[in-house]
N, C-alpha and C positions, 0 to 999 in steps of 0.2 A: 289488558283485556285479551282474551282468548278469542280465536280467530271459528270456533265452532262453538253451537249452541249446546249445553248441557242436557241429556235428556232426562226429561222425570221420570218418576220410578213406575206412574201409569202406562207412562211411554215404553217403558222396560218391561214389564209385567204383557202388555199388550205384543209388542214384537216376539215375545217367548211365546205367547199363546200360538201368535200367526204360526210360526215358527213349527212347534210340537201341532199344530193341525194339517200341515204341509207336511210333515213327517208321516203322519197318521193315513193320509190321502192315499203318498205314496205305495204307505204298505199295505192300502188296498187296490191297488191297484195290480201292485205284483202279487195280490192271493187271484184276483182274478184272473191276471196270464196265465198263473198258473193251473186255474181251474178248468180254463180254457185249454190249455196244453193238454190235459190228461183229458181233453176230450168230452167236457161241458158243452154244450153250450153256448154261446155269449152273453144270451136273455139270460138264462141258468145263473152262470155266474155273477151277474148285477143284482138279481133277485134273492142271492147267495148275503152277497155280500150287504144287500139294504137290511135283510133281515137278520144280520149277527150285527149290524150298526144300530140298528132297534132293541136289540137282545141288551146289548151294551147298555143304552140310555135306559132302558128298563132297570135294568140292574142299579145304577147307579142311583136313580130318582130312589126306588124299594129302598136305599143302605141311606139315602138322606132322608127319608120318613122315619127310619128306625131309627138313626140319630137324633132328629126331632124330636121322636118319640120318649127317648131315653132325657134328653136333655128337659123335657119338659114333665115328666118323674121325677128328678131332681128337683125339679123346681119348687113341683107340688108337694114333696117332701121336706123340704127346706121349709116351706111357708110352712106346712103343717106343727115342725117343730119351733121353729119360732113363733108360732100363737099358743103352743100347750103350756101348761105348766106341770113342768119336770121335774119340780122341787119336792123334795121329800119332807112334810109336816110328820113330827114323830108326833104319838098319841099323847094327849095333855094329861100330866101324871102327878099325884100329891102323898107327901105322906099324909097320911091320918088315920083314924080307929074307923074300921070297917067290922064289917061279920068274921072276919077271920082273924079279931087283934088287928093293935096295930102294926102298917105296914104302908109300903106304896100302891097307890089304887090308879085304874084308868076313872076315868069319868063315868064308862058302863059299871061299874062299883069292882071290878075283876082284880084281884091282887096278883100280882107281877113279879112282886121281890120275894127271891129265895126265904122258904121259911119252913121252920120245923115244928109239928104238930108232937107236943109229949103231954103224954097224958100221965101226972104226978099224983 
């Protein structure tokens, strides 16, 4: 038996998050020194930086609707083609003596098969 606990992969998933949002913190923080540096502001710069962290969530939420939106087109196109019927019925054909001789005919009396008209 091992002397530390294994962690889960929620466990692992979760610490990366913290992790990449402490990241993220950070480098706003250094856009705001620096905005401040070049003589922002302080208000400025937070105001700066609330509203490109808004710009961001916006952006992100619009590209998961459009995803949404695509994946549930598919969807509807999927079901669509799995209720049609796709299959190709050729026209019910016979030979038999029609108005033009005999020949193959549709069911509309229409003759189909190559045929040559000689007048003897």
């Amino acid at each position: 038996m091992s002397g530390y606990a294994k962690n889960s992969k929620a466990e692992r998933a979760g610490r990366w998050l913290g992790r990449a949002y402490r990241g993220l913190m950070r480098q706003e923080q250094r856009l705001r020194l620096w905005l401040v540096g070049l003589g922002v502001p302080a208000k400025g710069a937070k105001v700066f930086a609330w509203c490109l962290r808004l710009s961001v969530i916006v952006l992100l939420l619009s590209f998961s609707v459009v995803l949404a939106m695509i994946a549930l087109g598919l969807w509807l196109i999927g079901r669509g083609v799995a209720r049609s019927d796709l299959s190709y019925r050729a026209p019910d054909v016979e030979w038999r003596d029609g108005p033009s001789g005999y020949g193959m005919y549709t069911d509309d009396g229409y003759r189909i098969d190559p045929h040559v008209h000689e007048d003897l």
